[in-house]
N, CA, C and O atoms as a Maestro MAE file, in Angstrom:
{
 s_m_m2io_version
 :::
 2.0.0
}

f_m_ct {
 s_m_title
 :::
 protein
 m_atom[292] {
  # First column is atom index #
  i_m_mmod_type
  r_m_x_coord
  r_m_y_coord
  r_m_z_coord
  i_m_residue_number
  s_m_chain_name
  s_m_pdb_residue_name
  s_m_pdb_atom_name
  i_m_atomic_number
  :::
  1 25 85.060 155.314 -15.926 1 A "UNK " " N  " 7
  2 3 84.711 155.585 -14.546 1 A "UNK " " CA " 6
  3 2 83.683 154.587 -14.046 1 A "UNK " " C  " 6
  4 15 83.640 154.092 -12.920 1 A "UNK " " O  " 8
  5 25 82.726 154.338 -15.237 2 A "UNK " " N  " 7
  6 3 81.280 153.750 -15.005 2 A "UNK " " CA " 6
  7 2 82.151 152.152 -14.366 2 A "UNK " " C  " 6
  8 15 81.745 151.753 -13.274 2 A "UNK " " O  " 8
  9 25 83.360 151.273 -15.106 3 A "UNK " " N  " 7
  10 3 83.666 150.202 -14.663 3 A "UNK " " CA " 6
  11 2 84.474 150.901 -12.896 3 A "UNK " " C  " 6
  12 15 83.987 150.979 -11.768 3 A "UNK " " O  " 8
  13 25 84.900 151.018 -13.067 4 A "UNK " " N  " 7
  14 3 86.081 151.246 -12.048 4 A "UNK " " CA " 6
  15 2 84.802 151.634 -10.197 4 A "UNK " " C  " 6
  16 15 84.906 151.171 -9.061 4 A "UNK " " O  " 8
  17 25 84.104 152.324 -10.614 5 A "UNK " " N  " 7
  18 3 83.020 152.183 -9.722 5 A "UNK " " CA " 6
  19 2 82.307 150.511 -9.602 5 A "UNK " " C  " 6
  20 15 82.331 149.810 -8.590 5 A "UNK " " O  " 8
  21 25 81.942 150.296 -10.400 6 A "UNK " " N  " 7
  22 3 81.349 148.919 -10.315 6 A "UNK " " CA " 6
  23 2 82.062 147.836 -10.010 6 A "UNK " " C  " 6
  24 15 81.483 146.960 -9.367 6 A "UNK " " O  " 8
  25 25 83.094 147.689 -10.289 7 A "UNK " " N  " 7
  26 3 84.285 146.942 -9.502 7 A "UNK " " CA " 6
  27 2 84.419 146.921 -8.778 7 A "UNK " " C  " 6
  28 15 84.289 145.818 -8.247 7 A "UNK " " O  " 8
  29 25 85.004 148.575 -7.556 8 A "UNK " " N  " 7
  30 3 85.127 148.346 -6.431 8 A "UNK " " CA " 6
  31 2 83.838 147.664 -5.172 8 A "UNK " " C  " 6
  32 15 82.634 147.908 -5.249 8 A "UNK " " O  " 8
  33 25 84.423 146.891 -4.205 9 A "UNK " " N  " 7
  34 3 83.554 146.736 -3.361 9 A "UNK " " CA " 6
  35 2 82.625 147.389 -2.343 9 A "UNK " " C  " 6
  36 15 81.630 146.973 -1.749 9 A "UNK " " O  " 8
  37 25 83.392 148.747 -2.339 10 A "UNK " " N  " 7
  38 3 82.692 149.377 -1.904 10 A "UNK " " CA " 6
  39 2 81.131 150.474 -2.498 10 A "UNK " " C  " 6
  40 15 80.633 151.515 -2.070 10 A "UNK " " O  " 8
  41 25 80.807 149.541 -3.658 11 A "UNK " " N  " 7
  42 3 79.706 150.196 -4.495 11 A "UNK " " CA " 6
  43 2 78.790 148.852 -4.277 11 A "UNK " " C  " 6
  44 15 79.412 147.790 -4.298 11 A "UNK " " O  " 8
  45 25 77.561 148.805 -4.096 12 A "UNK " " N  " 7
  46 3 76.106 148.012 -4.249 12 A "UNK " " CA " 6
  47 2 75.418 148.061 -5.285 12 A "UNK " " C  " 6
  48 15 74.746 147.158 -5.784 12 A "UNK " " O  " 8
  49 25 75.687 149.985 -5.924 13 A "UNK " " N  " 7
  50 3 74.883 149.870 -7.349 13 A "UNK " " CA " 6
  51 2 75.358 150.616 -8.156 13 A "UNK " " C  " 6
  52 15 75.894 151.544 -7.550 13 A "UNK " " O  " 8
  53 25 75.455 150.719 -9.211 14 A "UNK " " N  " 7
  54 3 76.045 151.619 -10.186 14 A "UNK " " CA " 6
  55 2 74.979 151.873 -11.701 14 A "UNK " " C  " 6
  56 15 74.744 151.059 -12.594 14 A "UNK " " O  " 8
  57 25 74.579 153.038 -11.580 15 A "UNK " " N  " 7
  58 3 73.820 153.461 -13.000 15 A "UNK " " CA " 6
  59 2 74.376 154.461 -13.992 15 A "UNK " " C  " 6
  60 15 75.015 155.472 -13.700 15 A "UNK " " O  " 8
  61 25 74.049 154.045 -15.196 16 A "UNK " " N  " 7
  62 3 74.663 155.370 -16.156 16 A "UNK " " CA " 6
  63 2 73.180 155.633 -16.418 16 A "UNK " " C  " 6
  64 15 72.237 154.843 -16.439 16 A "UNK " " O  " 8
  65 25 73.237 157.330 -16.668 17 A "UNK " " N  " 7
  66 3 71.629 157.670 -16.861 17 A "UNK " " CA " 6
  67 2 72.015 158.614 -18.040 17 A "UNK " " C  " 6
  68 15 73.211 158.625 -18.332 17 A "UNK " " O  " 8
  69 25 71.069 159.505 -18.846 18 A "UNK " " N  " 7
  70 3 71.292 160.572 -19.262 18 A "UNK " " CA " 6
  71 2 71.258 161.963 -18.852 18 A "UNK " " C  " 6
  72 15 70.153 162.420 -18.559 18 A "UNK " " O  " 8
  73 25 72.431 162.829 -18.769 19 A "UNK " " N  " 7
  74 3 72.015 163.756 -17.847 19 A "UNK " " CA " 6
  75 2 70.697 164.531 -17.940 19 A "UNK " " C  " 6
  76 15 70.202 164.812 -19.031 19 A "UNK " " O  " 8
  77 25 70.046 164.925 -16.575 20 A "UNK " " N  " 7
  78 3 68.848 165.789 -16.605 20 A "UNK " " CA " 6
  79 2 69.123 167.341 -16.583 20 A "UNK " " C  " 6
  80 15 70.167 167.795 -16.116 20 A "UNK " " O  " 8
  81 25 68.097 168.150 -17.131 21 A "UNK " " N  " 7
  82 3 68.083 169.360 -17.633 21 A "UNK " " CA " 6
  83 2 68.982 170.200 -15.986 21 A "UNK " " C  " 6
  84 15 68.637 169.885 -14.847 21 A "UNK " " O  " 8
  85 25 70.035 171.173 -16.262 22 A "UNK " " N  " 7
  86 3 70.186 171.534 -15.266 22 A "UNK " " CA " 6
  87 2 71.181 170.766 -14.407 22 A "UNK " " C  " 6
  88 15 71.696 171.385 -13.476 22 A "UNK " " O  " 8
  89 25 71.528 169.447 -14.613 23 A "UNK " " N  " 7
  90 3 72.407 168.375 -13.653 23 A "UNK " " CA " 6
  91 2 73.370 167.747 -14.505 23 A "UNK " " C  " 6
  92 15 72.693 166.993 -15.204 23 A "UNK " " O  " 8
  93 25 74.463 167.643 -14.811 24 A "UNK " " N  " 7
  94 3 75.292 167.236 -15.859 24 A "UNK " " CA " 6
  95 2 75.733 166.070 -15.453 24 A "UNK " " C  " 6
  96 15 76.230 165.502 -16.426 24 A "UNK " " O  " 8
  97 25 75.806 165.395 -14.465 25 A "UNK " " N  " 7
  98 3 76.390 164.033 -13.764 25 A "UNK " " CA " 6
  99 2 75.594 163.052 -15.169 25 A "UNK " " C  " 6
  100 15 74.710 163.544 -15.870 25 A "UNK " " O  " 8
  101 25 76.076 161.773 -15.338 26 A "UNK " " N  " 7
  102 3 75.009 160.790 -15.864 26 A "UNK " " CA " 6
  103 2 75.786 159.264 -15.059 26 A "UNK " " C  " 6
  104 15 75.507 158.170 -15.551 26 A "UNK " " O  " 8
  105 25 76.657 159.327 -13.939 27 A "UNK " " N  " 7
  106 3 76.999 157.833 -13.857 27 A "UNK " " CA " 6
  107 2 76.188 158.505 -12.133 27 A "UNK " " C  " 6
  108 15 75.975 159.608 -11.629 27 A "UNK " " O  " 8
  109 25 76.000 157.241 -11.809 28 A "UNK " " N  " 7
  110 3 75.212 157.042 -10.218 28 A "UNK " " CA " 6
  111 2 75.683 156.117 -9.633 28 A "UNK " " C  " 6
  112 15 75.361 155.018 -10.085 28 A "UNK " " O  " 8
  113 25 76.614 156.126 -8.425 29 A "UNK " " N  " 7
  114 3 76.922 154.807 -8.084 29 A "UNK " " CA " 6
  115 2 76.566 155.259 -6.467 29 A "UNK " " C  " 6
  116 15 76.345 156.420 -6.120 29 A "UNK " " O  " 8
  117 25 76.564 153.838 -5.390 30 A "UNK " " N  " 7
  118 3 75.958 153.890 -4.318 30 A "UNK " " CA " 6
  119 2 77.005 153.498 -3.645 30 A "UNK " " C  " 6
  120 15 77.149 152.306 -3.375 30 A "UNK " " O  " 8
  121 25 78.294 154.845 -3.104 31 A "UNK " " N  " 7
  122 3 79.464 154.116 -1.955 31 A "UNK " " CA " 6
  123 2 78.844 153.825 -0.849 31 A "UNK " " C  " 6
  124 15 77.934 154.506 -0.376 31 A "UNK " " O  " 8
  125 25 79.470 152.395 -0.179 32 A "UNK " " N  " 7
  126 3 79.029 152.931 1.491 32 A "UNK " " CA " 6
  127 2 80.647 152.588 1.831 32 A "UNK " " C  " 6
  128 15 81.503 151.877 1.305 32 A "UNK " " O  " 8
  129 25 80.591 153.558 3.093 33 A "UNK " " N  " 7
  130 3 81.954 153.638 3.874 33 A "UNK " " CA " 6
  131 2 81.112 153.435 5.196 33 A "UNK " " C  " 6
  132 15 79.902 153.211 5.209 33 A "UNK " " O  " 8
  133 25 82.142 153.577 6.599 34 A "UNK " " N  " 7
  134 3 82.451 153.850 7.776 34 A "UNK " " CA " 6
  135 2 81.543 155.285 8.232 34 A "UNK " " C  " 6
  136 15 80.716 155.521 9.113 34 A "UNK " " O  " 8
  137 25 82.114 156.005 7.237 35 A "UNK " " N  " 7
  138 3 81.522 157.378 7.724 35 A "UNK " " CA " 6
  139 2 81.744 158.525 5.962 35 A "UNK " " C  " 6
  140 15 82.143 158.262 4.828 35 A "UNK " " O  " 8
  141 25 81.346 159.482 6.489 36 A "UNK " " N  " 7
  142 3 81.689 160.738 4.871 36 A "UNK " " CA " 6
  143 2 82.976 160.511 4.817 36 A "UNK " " C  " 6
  144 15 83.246 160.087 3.693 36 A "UNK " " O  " 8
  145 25 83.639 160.564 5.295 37 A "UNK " " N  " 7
  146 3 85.364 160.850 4.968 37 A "UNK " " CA " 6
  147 2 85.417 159.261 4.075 37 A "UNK " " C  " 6
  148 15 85.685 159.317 2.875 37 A "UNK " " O  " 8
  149 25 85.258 158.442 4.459 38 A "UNK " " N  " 7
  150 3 85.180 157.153 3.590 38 A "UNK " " CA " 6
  151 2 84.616 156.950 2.081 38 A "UNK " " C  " 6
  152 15 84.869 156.182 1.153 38 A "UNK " " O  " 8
  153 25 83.709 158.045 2.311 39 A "UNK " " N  " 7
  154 3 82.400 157.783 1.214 39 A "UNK " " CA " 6
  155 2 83.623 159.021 0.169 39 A "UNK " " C  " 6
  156 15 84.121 158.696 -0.909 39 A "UNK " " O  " 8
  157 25 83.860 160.413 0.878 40 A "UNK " " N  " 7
  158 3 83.991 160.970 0.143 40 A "UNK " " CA " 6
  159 2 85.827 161.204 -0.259 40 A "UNK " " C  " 6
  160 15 86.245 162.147 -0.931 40 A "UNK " " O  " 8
  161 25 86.839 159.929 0.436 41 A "UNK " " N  " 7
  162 3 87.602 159.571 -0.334 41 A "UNK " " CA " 6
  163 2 87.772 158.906 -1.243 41 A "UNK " " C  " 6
  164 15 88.793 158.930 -1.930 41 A "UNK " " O  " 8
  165 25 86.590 158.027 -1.461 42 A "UNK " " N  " 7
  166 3 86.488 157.007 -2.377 42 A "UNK " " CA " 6
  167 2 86.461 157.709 -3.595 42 A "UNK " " C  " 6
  168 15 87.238 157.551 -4.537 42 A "UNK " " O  " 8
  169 25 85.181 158.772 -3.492 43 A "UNK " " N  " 7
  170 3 85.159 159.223 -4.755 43 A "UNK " " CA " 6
  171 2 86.000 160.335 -5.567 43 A "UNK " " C  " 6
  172 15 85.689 160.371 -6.757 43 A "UNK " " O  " 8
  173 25 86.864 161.124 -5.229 44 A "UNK " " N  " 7
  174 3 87.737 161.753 -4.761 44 A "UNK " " CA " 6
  175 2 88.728 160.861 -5.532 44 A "UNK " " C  " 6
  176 15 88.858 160.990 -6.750 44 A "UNK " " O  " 8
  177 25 89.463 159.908 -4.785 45 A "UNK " " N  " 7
  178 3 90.630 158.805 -5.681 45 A "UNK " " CA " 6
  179 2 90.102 158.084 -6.627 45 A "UNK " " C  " 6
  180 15 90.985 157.875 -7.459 45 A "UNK " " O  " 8
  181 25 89.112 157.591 -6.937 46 A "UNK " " N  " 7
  182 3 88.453 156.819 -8.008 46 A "UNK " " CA " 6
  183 2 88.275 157.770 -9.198 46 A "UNK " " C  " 6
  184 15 88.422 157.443 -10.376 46 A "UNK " " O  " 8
  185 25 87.953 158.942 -8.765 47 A "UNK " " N  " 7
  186 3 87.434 160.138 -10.100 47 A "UNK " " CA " 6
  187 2 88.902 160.917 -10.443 47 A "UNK " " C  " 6
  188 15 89.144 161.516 -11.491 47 A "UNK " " O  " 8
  189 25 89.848 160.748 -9.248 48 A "UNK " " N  " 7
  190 3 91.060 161.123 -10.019 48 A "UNK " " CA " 6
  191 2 91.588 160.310 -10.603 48 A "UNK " " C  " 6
  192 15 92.276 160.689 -11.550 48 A "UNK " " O  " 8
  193 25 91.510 158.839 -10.309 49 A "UNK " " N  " 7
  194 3 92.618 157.774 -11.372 49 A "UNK " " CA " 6
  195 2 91.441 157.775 -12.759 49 A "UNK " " C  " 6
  196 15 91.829 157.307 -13.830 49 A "UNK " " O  " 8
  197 25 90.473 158.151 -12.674 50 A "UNK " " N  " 7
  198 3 89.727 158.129 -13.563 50 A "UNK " " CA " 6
  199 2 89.763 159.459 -14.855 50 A "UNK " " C  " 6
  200 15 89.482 159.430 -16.053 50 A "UNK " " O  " 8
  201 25 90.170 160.388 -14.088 51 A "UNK " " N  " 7
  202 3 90.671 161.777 -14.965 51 A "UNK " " CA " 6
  203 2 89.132 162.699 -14.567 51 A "UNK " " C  " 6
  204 15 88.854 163.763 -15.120 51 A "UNK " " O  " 8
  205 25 88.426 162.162 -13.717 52 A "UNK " " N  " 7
  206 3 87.235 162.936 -13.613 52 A "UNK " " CA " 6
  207 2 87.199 164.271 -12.998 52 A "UNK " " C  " 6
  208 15 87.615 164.334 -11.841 52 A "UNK " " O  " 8
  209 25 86.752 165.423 -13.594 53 A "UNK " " N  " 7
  210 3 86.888 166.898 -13.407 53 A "UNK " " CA " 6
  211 2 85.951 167.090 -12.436 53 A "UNK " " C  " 6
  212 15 86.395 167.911 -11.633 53 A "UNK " " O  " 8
  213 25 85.218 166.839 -12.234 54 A "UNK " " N  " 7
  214 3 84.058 167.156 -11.195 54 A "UNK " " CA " 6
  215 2 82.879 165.986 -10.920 54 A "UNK " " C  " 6
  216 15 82.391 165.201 -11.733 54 A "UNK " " O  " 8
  217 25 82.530 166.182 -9.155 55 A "UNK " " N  " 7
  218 3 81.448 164.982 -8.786 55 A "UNK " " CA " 6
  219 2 81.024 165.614 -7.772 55 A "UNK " " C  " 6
  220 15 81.584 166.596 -7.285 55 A "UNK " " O  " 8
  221 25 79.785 164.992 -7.290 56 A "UNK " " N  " 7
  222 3 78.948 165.725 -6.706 56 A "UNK " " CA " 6
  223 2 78.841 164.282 -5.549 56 A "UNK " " C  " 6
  224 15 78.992 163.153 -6.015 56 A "UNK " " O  " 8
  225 25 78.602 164.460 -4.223 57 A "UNK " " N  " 7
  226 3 78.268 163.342 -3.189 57 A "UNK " " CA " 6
  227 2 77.302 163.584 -2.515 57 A "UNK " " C  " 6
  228 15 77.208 164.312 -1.527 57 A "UNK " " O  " 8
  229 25 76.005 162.537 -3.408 58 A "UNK " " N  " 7
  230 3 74.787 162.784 -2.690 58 A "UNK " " CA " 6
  231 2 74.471 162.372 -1.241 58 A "UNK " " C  " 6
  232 15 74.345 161.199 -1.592 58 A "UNK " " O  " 8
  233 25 74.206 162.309 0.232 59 A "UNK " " N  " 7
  234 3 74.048 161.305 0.618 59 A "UNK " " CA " 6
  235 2 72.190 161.144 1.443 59 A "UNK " " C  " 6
  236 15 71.368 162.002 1.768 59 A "UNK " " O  " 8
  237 25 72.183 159.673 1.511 60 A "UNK " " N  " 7
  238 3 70.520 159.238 2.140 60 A "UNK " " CA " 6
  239 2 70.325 160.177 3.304 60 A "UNK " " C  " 6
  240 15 71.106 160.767 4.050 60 A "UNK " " O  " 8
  241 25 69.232 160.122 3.218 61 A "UNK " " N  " 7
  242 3 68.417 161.348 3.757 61 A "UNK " " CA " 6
  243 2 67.582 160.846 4.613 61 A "UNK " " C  " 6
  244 15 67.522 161.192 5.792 61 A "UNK " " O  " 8
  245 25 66.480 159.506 3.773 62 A "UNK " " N  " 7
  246 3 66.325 158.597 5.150 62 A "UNK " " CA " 6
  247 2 65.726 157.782 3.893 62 A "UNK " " C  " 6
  248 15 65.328 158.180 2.798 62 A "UNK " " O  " 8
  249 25 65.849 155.926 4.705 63 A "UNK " " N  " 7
  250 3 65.526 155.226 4.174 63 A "UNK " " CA " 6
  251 2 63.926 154.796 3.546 63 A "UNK " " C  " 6
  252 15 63.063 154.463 4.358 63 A "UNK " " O  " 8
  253 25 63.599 154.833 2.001 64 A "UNK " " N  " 7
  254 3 62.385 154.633 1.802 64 A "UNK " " CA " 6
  255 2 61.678 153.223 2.218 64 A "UNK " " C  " 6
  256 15 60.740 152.795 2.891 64 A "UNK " " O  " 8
  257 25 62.631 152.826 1.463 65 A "UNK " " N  " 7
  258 3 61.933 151.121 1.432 65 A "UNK " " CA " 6
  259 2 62.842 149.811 1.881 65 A "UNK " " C  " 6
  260 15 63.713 149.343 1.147 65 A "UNK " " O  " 8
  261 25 62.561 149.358 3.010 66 A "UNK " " N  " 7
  262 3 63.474 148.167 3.350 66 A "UNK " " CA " 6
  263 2 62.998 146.715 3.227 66 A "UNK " " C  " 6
  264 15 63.187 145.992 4.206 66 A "UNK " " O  " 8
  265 25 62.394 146.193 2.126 67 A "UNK " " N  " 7
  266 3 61.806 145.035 2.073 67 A "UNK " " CA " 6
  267 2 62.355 144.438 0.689 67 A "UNK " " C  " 6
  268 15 62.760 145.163 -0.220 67 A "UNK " " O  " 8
  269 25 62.331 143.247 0.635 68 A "UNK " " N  " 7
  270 3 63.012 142.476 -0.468 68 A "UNK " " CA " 6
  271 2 61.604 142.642 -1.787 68 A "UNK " " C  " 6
  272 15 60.408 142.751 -1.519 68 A "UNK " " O  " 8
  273 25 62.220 142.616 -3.175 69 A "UNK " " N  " 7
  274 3 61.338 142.684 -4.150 69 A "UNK " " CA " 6
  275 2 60.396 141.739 -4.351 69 A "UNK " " C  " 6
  276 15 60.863 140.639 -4.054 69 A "UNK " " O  " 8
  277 25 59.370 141.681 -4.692 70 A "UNK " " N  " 7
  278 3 58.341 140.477 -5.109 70 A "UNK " " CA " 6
  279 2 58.366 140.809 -6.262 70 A "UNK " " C  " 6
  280 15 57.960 141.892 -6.683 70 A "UNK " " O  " 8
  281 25 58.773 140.053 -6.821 71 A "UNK " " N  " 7
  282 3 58.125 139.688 -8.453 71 A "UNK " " CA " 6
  283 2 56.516 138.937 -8.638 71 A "UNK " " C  " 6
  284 15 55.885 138.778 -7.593 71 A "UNK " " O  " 8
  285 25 56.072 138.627 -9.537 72 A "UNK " " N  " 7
  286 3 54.935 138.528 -9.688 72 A "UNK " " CA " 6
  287 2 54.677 136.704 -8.965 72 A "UNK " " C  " 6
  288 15 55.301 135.697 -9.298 72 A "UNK " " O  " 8
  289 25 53.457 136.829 -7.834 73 A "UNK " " N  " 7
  290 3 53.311 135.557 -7.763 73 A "UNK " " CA " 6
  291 2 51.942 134.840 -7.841 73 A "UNK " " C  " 6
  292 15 51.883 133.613 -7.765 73 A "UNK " " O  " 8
  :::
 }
 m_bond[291] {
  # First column is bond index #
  i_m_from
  i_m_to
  i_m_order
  :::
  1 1 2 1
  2 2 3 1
  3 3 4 2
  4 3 5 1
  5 5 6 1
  6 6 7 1
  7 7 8 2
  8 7 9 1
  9 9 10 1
  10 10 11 1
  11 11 12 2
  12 11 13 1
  13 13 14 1
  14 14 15 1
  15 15 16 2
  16 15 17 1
  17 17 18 1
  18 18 19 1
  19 19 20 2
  20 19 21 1
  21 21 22 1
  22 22 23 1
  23 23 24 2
  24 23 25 1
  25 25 26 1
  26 26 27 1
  27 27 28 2
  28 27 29 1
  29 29 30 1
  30 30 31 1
  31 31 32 2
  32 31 33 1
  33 33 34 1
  34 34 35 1
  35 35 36 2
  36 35 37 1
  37 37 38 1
  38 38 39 1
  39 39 40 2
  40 39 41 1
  41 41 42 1
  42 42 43 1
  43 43 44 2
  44 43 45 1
  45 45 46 1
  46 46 47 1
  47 47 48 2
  48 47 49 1
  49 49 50 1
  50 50 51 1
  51 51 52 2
  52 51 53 1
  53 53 54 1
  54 54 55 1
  55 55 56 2
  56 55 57 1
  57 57 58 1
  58 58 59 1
  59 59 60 2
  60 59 61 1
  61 61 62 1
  62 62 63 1
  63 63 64 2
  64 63 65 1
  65 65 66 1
  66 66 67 1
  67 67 68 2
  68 67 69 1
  69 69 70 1
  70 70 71 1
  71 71 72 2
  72 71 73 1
  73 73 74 1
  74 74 75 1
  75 75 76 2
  76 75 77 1
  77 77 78 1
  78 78 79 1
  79 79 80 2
  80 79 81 1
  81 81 82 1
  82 82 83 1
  83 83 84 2
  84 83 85 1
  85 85 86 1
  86 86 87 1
  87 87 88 2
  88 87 89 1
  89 89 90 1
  90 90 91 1
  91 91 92 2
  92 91 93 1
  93 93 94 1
  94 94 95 1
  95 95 96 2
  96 95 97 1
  97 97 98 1
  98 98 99 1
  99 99 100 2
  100 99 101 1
  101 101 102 1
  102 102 103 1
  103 103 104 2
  104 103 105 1
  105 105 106 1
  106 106 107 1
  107 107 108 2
  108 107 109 1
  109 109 110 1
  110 110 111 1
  111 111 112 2
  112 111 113 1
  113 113 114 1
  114 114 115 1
  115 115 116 2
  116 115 117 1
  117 117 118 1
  118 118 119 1
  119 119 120 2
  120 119 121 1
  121 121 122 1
  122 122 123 1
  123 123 124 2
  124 123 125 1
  125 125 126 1
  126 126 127 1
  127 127 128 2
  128 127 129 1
  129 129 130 1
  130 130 131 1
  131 131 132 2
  132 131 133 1
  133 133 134 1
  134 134 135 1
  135 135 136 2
  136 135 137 1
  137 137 138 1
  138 138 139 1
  139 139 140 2
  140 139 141 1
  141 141 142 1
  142 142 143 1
  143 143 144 2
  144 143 145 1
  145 145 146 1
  146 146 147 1
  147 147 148 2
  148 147 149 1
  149 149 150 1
  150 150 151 1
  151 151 152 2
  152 151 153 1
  153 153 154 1
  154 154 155 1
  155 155 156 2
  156 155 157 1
  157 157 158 1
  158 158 159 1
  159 159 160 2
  160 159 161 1
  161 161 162 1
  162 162 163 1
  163 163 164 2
  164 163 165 1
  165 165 166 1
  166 166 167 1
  167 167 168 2
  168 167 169 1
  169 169 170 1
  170 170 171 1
  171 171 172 2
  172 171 173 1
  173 173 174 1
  174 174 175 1
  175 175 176 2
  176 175 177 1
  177 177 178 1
  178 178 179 1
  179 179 180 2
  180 179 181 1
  181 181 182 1
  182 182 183 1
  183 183 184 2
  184 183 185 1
  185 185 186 1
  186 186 187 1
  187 187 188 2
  188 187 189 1
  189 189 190 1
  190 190 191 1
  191 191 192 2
  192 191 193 1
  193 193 194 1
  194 194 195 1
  195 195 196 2
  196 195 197 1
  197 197 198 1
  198 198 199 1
  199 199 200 2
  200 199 201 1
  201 201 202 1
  202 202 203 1
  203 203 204 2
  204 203 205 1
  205 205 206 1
  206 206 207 1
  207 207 208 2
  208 207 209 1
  209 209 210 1
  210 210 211 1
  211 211 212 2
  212 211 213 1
  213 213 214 1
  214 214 215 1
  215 215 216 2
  216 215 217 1
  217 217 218 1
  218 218 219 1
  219 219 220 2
  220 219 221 1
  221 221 222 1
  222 222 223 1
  223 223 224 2
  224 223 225 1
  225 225 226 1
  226 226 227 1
  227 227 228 2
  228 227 229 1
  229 229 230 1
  230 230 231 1
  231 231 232 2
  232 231 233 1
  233 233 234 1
  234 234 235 1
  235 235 236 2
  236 235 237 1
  237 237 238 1
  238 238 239 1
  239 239 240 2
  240 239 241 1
  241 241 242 1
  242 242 243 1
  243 243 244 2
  244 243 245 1
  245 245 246 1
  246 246 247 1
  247 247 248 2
  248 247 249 1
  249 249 250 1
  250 250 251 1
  251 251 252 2
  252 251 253 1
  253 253 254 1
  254 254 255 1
  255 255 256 2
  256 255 257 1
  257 257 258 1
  258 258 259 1
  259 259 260 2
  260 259 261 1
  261 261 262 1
  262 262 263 1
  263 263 264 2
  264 263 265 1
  265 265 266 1
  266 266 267 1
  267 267 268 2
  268 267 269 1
  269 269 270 1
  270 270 271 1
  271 271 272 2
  272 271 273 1
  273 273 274 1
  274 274 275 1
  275 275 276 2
  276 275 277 1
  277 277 278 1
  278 278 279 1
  279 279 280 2
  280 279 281 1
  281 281 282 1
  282 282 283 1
  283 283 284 2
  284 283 285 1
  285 285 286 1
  286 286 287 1
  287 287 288 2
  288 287 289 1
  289 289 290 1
  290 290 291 1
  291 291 292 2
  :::
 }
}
């Protein structure tokens, strides 16, 4: 699943985590679509060619941080 997300173009980021107490998900990926119906066909056909039984679609709530990273200068 973890490739097949990261492939498509419509993902920016993709994480595998370990699941947390209470939350069983462990892959994280970041769709953007048009609108929900976009976001939440993607995942929907991707998790079925994938054989995936269940997913959850988080979405932003509001943006934290919009500035590019600095590394150390």
């Amino acid at each position: 699943m973890g490739l097949a997300c990261a492939r498509s173009a419509a993902v920016s980021h993709c994480y595998l985590r370990f699941p947390a107490p209470g939350w069983p998900y462990t892959l994280y990926a970041m769709a953007h679509g048009r609108d929900r119906v976009d976001v939440e066909t993607f995942a929907a056909e991707t998790g079925a060619l994938e054989g995936v039984k269940a997913h959850a679609v988080l979405y932003t709530v509001r943006e934290l941080k919009k500035t590019s990273m600095r590394f150390f200068s």
